[in-house]
Each structure stands twice: as C-alpha cells, then as structure tokens.
C-alpha positions in Angstrom: 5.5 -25.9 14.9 7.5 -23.2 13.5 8.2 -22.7 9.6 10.6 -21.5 7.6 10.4 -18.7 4.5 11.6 -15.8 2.9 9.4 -12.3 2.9 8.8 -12.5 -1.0 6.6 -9.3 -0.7 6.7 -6.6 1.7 4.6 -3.0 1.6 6.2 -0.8 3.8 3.4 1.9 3.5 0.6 -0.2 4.7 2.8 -2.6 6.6 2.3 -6.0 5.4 3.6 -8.4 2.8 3.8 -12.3 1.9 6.2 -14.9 3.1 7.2 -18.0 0.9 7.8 -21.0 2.8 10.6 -23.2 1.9 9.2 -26.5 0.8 5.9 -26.2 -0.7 6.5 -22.6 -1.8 3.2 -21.4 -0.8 2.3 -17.8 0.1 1.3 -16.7 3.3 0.0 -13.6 4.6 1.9 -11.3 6.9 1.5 -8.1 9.3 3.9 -5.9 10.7 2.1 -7.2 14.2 3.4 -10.2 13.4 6.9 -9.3 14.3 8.3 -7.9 17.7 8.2 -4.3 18.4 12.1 -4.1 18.6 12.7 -6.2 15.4 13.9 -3.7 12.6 11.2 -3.4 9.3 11.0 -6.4 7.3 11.9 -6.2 3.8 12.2 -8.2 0.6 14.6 -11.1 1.1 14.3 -11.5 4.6 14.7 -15.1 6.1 12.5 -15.9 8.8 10.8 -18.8 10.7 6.4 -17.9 11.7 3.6 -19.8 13.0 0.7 -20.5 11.1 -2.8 -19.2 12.5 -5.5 -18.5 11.3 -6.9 -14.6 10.6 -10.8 -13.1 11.3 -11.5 -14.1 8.1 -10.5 -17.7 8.2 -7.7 -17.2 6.2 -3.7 -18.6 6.9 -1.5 -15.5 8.1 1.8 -15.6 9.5 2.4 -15.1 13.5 4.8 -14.5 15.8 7.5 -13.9 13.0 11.6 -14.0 13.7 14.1 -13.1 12.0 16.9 -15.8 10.9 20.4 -15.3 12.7 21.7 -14.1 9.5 19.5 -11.6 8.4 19.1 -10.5 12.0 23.4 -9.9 12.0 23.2 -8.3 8.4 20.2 -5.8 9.5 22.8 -5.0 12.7 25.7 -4.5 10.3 23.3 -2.5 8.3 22.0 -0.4 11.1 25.8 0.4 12.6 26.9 1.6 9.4 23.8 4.0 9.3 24.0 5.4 12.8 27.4 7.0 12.2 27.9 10.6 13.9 27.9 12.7 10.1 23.8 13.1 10.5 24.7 14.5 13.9 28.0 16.5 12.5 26.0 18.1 10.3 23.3 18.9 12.2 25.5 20.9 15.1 27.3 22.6 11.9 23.9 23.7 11.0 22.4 24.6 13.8 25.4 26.6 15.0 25.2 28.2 11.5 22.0 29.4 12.4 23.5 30.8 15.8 25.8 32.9 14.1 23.8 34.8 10.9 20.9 35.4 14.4 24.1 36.8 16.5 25.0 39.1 13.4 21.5 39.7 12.6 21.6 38.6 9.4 18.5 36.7 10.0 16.0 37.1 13.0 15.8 35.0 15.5 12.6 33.3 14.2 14.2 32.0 11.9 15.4 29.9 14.5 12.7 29.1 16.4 10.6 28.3 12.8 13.2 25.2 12.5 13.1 24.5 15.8 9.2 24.6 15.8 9.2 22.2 12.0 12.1 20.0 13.7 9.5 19.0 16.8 6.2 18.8 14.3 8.6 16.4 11.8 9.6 14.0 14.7 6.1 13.7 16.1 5.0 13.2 12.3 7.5 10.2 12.3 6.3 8.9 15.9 2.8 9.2 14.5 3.4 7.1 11.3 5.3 4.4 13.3 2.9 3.7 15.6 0.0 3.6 12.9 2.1 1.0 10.8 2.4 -0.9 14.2 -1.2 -0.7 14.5 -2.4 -0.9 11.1 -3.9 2.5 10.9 -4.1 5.0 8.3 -0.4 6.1 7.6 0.9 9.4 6.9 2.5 9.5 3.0 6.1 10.0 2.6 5.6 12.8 0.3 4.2 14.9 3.2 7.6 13.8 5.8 9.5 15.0 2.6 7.7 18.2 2.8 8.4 18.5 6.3 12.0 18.0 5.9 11.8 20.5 2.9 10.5 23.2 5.2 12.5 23.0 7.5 11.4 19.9 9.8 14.9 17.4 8.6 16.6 18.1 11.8 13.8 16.5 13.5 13.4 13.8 11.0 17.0 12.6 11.5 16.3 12.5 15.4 12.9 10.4 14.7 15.1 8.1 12.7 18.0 7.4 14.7 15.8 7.8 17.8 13.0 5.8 16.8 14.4 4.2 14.1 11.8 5.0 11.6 12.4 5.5 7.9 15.5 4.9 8.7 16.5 1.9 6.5 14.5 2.1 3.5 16.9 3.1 0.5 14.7 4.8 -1.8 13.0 7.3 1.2 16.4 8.3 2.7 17.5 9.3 -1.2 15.0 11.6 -1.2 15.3 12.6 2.2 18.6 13.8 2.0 17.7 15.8 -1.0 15.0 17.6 0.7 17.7 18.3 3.4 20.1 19.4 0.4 17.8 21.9 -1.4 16.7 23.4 2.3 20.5 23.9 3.6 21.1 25.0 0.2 18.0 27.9 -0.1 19.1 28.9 3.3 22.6 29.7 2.6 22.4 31.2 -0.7 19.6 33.8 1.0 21.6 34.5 3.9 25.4 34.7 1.9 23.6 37.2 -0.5 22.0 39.2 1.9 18.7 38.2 0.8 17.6 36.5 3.9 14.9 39.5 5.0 12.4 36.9 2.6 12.5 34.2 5.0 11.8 36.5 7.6 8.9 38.2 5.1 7.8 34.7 5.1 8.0 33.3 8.7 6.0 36.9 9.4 3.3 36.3 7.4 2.5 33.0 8.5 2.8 34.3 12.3 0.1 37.2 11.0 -2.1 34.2 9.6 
C-alpha cells in the first residue's frame, strides 16, 4: 500500500532526509535510492506517496518514493526556467574571449588549454559526486567544486549541471557558484585589459615545472 507525505527533512550532502506522512504525522526515514534515477533531488516541501519497508537494521524507511503530480510539474517549471541558453551565451562569449587575447598574444595559449584541462577535471568532479550521493558514498564537499569553478573548472561545472543535472537546483550552491564564476571572469579580464596577464602565464608555468 502506498502512503502519502511531505519530505520534512532533506540533506542534500549525504543524500537522505525524513518524510511526514499525512495522518499520523510520523517520521520516516528516507534515501536518495529511494527515488528513481531520473527523478530530480528531493527537497524540503516535497509531496510524495512511498512504501514502507523495513531497513538492515529493522528499522521503517521509505521505498520506492514518487513524486506528487504537482511537485513533479513545479520541479519541470523549475528546471525550464533554469536551462535557459545565458549559461551557454556566456560561456561561447568567454571562451571566444579567450580565442582572441591567444590570437593577439596577449596570453599564451595555455592559458587556454589550463581551462580547458580545469573545465574536464570540474565535470568529472560533479559526475563523481552524483553517483556517490546515488550510492551513498563518501561525497565530494561543495567547497572544493567551488574551488574548482574558482580556478578555472566553471565552464565544466555548468556542462555537469545542465548535462547531468547535478547542483543544478539547489539555491544556496548556485549563489555561490556564480560568484566563483564572477570573481574568475573578473581576475582574468582585469590581467589581460591591463596587460598584466604574463602572471597567469608565470603561474600556469610553474605548475607545469612542478
């Protein structure tokens, strides 16, 4: 028999949470291998209908967990308005920016293959962390995809998360995603308008010495 609740607690990080059943108002536990590999991650508010079963431990957990009609046409809505084509504008602006100052030498061209190289570690970072929260492994922290993005790994990061659709609806992450992205596009240009650019080469050198 199928129930109905509402995910009451949800830990996106180790990729479980508790479900409050409508009724009795009892707690039950929940793990993201509860739900379907193509649902979308659960969060706090979520309507759904489980089965009860019981865990290792003896213990009532929630199974085979569904979204409600509603939230599952509210996390669609959600997910439309995020996969608009300005991550992807941006990107090509960038990248063709990057194109130019190598063409005029005002950077070298390892420049370009350092972001490229960051881009491809970030989105197997992200496809790494996704399948550990699928299969309850140790996960990677955010502050180190943050970092990633900082040094140059955010093109990759927005192509794991329209791609794989990972980190790619949770609020509070993208806020600081996007400043990461900010403060790298930001460095870059000022370095590169001021003609100071030769440190990011002085810096991509020295890690290729290392």
């Amino acid at each position: 028999m199928r129930l109905k609740g509402k995910i009451t607690r949800w830990d996106d990080e180790k990729g479980f949470g508790f479900i409050s059943g409508y009724g009795d108002g009892n707690s039950v536990f929940v793990h993201i291998k509860a739900f379907s590999r193509r649902s979308p991650r659960p969060e706090v508010g979520d309507i759904v209908s489980y089965e009860m079963a019981k865990g290792k431990n003896g213990k009532s957990r929630a199974e085979k967990v569904r979204f409600s009609a509603k939230t599952t046409l509210k996390k669609q809505s959600i997910g439309n308005r995020r996969s608009s084509s300005f991550p992807v504008l941006f990107t090509a602006v960038f990248v063709c920016f990057l194109f130019v100052v190598v063409y005029f030498n005002r950077v070298s061209w390892m420049v370009l293959a350092a972001y490229f190289a960051a881009s491809l570690v970030t989105f197997f970072a992200y496809g790494w962390d996704k399948s550990a929260a699928r299969l309850g492994r140790w996960r990677t922290a955010e502050s180190s995809l943050h970092f990633m993005a900082l040094a140059g790994g955010w093109p990759g990061a927005l192509a794991a998360q329209r791609l794989l659709r990972h980190k790619s609806s949770k609020q509070e992450f993208l806020v600081v995603f996007w400043i990461t992205v900010f403060l790298n596009v930001a460095a870059v240009g000022y370095l590169v308008w001021n003609g100071d650019a030769t440190f990011i080469q002085r810096l991509i050198d020295g890690v290729w010495q290392m």
